[in-house]
mmCIF file as gemmi writes it, N, C-alpha and C atoms, coordinates in Angstrom:
data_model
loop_
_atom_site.group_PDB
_atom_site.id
_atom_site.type_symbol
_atom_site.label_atom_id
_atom_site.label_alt_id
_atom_site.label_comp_id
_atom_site.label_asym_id
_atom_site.label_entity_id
_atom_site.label_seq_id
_atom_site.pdbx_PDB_ins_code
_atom_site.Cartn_x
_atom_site.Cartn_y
_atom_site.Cartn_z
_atom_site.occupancy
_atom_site.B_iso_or_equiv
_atom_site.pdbx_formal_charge
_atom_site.auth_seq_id
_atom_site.auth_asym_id
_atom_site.pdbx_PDB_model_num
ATOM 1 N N . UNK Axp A 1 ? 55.539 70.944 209.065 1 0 ? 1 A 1
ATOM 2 C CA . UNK Axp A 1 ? 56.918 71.221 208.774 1 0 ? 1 A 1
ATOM 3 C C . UNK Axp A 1 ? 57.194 71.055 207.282 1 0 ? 1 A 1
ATOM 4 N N . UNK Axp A 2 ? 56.572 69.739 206.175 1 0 ? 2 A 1
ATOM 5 C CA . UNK Axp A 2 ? 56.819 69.787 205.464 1 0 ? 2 A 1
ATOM 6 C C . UNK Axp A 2 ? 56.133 71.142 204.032 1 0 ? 2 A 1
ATOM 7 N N . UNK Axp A 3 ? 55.184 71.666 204.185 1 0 ? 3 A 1
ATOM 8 C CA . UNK Axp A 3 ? 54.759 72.683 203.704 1 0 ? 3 A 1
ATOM 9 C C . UNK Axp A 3 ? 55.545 73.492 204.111 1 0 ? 3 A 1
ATOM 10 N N . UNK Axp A 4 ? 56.076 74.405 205.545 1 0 ? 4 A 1
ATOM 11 C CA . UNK Axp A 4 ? 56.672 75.218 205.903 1 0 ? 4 A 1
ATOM 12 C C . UNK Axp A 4 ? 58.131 75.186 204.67 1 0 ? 4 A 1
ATOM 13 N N . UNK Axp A 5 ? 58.903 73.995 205.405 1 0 ? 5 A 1
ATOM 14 C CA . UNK Axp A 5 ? 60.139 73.778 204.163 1 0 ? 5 A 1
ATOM 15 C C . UNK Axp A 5 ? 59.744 73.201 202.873 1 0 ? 5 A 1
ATOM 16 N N . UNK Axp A 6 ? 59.02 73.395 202.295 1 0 ? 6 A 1
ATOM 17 C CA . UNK Axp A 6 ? 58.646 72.457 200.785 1 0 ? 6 A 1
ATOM 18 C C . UNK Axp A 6 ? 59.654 73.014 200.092 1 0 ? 6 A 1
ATOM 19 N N . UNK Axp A 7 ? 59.97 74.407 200.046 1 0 ? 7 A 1
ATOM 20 C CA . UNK Axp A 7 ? 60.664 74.842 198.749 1 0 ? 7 A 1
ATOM 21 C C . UNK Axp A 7 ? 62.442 74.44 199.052 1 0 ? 7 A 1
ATOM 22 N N . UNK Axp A 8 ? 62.366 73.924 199.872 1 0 ? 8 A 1
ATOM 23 C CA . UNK Axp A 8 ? 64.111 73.612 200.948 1 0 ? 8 A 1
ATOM 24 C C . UNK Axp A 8 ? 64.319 72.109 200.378 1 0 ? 8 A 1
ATOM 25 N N . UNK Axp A 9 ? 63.653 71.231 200.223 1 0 ? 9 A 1
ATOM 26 C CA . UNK Axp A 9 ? 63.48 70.32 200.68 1 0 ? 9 A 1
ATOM 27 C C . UNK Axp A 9 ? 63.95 69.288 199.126 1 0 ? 9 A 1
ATOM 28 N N . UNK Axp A 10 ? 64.977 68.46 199.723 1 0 ? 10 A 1
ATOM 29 C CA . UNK Axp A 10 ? 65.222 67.706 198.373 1 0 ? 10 A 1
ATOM 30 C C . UNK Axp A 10 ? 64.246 66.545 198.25 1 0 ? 10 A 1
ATOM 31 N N . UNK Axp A 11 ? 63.18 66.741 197.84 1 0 ? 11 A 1
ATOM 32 C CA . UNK Axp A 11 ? 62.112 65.875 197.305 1 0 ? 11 A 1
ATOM 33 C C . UNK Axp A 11 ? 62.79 64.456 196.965 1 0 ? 11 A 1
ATOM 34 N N . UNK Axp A 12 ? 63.014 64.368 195.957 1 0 ? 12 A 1
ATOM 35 C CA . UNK Axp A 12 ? 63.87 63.177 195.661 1 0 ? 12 A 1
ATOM 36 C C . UNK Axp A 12 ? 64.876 62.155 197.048 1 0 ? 12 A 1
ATOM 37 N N . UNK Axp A 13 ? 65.532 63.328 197.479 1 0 ? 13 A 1
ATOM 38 C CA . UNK Axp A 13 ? 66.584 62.67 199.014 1 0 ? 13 A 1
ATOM 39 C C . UNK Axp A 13 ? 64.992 61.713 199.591 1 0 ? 13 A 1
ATOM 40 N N . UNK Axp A 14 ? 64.314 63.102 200.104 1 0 ? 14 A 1
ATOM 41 C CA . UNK Axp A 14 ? 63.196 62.319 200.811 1 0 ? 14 A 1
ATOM 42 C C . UNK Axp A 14 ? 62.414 61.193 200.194 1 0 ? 14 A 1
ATOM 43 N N . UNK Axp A 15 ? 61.946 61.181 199.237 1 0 ? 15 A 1
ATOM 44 C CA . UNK Axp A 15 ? 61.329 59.878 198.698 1 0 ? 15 A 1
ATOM 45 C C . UNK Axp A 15 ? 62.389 58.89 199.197 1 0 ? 15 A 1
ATOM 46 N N . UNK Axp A 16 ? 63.646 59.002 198.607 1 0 ? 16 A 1
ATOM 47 C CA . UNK Axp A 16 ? 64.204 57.908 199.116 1 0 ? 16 A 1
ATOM 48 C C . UNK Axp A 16 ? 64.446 57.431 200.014 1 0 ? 16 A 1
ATOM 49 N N . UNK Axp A 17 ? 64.442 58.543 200.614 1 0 ? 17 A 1
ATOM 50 C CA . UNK Axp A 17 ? 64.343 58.082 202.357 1 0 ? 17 A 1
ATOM 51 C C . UNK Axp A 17 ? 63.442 57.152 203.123 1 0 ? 17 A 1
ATOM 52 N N . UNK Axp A 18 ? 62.417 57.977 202.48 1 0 ? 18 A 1
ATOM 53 C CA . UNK Axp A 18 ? 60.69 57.053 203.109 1 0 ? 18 A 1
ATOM 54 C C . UNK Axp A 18 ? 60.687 55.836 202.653 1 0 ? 18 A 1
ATOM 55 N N . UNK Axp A 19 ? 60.718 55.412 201.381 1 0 ? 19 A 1
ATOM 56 C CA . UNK Axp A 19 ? 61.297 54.061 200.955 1 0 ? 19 A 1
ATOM 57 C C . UNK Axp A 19 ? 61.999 53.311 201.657 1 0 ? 19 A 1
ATOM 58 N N . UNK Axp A 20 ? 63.597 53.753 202.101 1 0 ? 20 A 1
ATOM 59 C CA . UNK Axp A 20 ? 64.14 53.415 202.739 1 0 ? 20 A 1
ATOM 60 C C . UNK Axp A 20 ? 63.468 52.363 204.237 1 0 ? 20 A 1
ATOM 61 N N . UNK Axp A 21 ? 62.697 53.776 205.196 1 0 ? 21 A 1
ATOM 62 C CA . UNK Axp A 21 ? 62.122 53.088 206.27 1 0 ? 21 A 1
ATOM 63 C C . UNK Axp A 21 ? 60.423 52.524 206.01 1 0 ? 21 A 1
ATOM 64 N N . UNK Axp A 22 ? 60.484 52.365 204.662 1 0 ? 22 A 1
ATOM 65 C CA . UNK Axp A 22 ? 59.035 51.819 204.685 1 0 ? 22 A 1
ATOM 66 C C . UNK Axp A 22 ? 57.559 53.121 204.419 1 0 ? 22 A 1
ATOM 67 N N . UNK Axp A 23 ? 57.968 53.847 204.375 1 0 ? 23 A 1
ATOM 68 C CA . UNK Axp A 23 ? 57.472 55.182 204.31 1 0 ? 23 A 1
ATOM 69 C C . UNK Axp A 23 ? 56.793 55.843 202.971 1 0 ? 23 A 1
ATOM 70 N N . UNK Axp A 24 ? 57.144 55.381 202.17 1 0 ? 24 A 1
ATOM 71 C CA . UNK Axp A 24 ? 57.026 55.755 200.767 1 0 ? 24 A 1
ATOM 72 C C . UNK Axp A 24 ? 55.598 56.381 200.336 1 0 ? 24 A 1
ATOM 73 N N . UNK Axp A 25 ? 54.674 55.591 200.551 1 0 ? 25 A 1
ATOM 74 C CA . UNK Axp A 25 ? 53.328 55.451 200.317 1 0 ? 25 A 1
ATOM 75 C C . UNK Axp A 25 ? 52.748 56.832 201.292 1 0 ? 25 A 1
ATOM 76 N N . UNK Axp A 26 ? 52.98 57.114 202.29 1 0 ? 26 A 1
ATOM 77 C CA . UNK Axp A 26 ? 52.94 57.75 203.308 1 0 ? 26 A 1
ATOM 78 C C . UNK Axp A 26 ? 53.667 59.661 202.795 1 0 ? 26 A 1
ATOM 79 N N . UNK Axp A 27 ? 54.432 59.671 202.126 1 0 ? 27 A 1
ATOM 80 C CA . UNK Axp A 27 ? 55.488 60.521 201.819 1 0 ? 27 A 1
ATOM 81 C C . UNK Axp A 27 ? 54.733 61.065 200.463 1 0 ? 27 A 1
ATOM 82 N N . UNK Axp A 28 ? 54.39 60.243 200.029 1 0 ? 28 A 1
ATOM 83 C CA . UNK Axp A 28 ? 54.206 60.616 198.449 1 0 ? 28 A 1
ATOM 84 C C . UNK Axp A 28 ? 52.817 60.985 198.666 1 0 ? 28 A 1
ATOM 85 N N . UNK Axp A 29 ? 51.892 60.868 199.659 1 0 ? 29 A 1
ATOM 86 C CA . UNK Axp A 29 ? 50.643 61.132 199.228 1 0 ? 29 A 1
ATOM 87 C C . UNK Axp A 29 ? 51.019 62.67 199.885 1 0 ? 29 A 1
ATOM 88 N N . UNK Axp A 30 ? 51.414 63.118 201.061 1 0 ? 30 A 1
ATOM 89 C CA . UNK Axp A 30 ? 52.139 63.973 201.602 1 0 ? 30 A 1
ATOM 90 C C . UNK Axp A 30 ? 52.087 65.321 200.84 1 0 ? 30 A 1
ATOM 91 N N . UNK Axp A 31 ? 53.189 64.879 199.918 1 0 ? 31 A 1
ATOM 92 C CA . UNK Axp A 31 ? 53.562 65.724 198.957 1 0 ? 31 A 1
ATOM 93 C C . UNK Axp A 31 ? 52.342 66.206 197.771 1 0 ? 31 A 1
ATOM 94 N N . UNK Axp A 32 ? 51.638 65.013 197.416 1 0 ? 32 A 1
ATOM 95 C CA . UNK Axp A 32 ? 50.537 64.918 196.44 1 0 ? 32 A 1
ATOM 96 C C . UNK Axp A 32 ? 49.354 66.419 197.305 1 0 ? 32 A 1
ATOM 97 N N . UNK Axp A 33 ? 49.416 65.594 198.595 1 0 ? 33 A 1
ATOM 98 C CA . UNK Axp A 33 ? 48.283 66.273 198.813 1 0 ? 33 A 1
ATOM 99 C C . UNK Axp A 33 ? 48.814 68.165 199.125 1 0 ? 33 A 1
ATOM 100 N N . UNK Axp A 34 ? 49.45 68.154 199.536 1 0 ? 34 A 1
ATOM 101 C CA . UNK Axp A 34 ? 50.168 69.823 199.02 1 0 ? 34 A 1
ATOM 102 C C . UNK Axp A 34 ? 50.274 70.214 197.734 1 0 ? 34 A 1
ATOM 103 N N . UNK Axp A 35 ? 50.392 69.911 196.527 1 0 ? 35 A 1
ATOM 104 C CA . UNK Axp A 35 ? 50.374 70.423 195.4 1 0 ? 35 A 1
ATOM 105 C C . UNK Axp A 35 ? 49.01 70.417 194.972 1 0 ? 35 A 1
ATOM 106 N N . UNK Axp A 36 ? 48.207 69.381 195.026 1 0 ? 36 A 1
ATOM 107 C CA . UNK Axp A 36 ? 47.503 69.26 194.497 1 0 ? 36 A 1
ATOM 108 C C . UNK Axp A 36 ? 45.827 69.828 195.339 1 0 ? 36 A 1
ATOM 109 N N . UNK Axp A 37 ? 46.009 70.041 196.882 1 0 ? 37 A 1
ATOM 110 C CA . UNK Axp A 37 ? 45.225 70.277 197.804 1 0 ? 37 A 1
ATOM 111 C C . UNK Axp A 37 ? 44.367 69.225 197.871 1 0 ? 37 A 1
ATOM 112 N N . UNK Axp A 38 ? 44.338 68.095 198.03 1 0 ? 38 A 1
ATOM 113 C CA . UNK Axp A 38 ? 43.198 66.968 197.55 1 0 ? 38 A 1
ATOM 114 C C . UNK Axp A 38 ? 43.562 65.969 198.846 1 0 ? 38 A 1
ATOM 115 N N . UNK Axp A 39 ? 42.956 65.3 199.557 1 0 ? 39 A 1
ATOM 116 C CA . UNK Axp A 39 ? 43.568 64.529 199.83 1 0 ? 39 A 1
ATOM 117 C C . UNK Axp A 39 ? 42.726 62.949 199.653 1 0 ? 39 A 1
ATOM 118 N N . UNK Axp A 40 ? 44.187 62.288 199.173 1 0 ? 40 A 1
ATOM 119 C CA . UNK Axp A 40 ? 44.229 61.101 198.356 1 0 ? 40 A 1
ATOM 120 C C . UNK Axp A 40 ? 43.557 59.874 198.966 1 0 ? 40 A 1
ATOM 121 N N . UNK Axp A 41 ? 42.743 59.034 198.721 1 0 ? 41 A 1
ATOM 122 C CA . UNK Axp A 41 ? 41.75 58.056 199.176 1 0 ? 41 A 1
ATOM 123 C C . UNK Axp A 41 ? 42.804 57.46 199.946 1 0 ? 41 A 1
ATOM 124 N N . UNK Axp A 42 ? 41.691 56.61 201.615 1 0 ? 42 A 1
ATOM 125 C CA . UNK Axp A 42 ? 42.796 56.208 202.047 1 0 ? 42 A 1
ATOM 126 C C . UNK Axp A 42 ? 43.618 56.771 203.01 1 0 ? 42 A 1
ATOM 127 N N . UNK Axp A 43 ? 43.899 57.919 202.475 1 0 ? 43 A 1
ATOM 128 C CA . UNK Axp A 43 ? 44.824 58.348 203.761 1 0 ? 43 A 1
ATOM 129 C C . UNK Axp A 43 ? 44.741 59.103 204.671 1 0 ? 43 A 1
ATOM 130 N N . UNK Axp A 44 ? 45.151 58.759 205.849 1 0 ? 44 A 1
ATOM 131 C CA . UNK Axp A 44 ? 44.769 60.109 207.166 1 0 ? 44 A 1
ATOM 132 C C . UNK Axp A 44 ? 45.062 60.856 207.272 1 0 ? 44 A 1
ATOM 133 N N . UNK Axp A 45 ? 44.878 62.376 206.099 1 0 ? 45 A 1
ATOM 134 C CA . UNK Axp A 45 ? 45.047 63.648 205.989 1 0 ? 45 A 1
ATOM 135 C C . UNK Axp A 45 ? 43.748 64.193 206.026 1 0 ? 45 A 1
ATOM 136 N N . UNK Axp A 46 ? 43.977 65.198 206.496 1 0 ? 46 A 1
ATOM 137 C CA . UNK Axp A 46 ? 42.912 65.949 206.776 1 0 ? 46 A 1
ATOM 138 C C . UNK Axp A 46 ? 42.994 67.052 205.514 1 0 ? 46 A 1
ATOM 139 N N . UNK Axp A 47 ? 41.103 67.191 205.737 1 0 ? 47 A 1
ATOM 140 C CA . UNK Axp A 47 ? 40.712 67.857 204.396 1 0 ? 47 A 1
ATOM 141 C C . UNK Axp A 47 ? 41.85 69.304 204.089 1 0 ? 47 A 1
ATOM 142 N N . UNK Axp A 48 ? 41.913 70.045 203.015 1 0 ? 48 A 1
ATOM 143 C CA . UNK Axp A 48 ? 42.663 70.574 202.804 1 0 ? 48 A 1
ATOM 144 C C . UNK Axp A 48 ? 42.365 72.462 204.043 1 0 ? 48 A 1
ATOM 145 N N . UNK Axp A 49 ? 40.909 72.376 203.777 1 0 ? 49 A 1
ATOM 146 C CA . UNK Axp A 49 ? 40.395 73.801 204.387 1 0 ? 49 A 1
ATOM 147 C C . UNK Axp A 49 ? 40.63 73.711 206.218 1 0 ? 49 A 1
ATOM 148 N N . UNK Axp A 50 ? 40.779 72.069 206.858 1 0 ? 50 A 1
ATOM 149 C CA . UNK Axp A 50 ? 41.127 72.446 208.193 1 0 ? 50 A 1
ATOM 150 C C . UNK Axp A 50 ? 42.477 72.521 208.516 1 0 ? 50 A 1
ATOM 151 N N . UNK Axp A 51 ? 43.634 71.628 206.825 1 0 ? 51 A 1
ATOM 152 C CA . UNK Axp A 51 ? 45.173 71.897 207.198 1 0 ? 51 A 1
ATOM 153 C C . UNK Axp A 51 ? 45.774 73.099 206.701 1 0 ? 51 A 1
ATOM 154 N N . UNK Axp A 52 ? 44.98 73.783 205.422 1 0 ? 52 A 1
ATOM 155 C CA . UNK Axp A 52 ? 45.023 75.123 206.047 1 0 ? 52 A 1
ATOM 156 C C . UNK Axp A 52 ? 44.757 76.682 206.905 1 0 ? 52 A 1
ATOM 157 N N . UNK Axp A 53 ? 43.831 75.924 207.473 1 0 ? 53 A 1
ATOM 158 C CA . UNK Axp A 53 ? 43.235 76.91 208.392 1 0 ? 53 A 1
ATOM 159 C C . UNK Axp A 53 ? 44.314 76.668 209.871 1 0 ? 53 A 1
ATOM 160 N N . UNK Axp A 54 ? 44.591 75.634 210.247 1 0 ? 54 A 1
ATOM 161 C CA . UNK Axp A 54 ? 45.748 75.079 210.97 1 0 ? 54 A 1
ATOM 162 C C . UNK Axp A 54 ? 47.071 75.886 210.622 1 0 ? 54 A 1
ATOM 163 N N . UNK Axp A 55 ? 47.533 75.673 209.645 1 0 ? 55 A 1
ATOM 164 C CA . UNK Axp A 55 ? 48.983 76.491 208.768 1 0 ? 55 A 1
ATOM 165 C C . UNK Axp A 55 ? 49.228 77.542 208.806 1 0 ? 55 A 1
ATOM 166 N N . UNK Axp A 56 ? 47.825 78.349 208.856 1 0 ? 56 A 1
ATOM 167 C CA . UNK Axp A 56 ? 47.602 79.926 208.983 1 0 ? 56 A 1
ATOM 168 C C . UNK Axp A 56 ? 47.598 79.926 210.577 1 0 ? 56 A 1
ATOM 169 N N . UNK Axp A 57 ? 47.435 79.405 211.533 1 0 ? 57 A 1
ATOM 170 C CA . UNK Axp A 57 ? 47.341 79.514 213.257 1 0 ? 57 A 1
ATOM 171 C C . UNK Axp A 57 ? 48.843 79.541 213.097 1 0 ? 57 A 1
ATOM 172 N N . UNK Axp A 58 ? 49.684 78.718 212.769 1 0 ? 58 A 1
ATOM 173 C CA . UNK Axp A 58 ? 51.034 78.299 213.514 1 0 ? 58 A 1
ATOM 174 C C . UNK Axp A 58 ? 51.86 79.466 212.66 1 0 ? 58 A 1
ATOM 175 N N . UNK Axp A 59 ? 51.522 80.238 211.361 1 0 ? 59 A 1
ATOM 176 C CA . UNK Axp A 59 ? 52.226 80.709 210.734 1 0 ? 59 A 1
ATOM 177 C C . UNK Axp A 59 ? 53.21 79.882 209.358 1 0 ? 59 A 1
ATOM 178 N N . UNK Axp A 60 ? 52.705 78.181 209.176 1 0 ? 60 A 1
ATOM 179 C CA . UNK Axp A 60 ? 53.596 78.256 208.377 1 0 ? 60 A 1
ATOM 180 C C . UNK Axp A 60 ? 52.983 78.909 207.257 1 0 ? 60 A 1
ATOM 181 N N . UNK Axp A 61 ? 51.815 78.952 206.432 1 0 ? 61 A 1
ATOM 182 C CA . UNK Axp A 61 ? 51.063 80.308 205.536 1 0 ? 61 A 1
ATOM 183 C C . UNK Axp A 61 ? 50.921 80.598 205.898 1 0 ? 61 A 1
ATOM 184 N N . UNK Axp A 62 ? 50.997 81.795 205.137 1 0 ? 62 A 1
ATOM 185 C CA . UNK Axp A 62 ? 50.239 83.222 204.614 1 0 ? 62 A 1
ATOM 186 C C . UNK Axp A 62 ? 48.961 82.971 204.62 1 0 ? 62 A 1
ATOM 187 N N . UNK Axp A 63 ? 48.45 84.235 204.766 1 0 ? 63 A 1
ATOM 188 C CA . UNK Axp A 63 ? 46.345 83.965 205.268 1 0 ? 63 A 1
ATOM 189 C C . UNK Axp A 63 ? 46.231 84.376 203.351 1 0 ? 63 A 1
């Protein structure tokens, strides 16, 4: 969902949000790992080639 809406999405609201419930760390790698396609030591994201090969099934990318 968050790739689908990235360009919608008040980045900032949300950081603060995740902060808010403890989330932060969680949110920000999130985001990291969509811009940057990497995903960040540590966290339970999946490599970038099976979350977009996934993205392209459901339609939120473009092939």
């Amino acid at each position: 969902m968050l790739k689908k809406l990235e360009k919608q999405i008040d980045q900032t609201y949300l950081q603060r949000e995740a902060k808010h419930y403890g989330l932060e760390n969680q949110v920000k790698s999130m985001l990291k790992f969509l811009q940057t396609h990497t995903r960040p030591d540590g966290q339970a994201l999946p490599v970038w080639e099976d979350f977009a090969e996934k993205a392209h099934e459901y339609g939120v990318m473009p092939s």
